[in-house]
C-alpha positions as CSV (number, residue, x, y, z in Angstrom):
1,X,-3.7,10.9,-2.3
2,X,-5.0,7.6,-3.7
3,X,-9.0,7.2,-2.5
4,X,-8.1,4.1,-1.0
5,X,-5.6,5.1,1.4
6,X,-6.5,4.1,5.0
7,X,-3.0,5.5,6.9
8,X,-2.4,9.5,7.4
9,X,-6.3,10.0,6.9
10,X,-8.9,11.7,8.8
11,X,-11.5,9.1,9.7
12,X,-9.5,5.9,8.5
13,X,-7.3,3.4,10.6
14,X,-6.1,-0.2,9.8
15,X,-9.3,-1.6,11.1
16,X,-11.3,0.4,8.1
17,X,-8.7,-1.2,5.6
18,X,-9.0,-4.7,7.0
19,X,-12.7,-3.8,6.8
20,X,-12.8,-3.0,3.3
21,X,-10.4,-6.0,2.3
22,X,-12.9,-8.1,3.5
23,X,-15.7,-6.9,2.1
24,X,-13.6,-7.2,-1.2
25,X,-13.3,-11.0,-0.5
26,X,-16.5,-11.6,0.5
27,X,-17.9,-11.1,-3.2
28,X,-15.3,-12.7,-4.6
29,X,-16.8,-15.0,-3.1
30,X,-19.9,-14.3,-3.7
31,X,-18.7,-14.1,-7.4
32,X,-17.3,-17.9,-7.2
33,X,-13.9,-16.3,-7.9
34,X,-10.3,-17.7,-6.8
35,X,-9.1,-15.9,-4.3
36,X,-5.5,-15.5,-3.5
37,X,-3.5,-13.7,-0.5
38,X,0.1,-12.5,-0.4
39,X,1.6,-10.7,2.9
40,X,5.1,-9.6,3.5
41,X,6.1,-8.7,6.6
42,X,8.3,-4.8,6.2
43,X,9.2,-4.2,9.5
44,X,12.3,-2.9,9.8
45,X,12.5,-3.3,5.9
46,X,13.5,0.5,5.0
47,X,16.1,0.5,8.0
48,X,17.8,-1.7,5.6
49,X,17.3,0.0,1.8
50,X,19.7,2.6,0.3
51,X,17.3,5.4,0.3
52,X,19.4,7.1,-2.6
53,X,18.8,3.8,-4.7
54,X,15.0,4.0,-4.0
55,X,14.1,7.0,-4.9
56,X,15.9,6.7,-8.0
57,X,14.1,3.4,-8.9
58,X,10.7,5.0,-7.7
59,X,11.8,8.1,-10.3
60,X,12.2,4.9,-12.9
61,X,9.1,3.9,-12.2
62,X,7.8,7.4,-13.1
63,X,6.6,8.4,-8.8
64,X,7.6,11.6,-9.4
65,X,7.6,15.6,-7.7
66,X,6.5,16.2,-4.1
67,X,5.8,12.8,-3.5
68,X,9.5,11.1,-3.2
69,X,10.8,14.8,-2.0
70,X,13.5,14.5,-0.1
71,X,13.7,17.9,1.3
């Protein structure tokens, strides 16, 4: 699981991944670099995607094995 993931772990919610985004911003900051956001709302986003489709563009994109199992 990548180290950063905040959902499905012991210990970690949202608030510890807003937590850590900010803390990431704040030395940009400090850093006097540009700092950009982009947010995308995906609710109700995978009600609407061919799931067949996906997983075979995740497979293009080499996500591979137990990950994208379907089973």
């Amino acid at each position: 699981m990548y180290e950063y993931q905040c959902g499905f772990r012991k210990n970690h919610s949202t608030s510890h991944a807003v937590m850590e985004e900010m803390d990431s911003i704040y030395q940009s900051l400090d850093n006097h670099e540009i700092i950009m956001g982009i947010f995308l709302d995906l609710q109700d986003a995978f009600d609407t995607v061919n799931q067949y489709i996906l997983l075979k563009i995740l497979e293009i994109y080499g996500i591979r094995g137990i990950i994208i199992s379907t089973k």
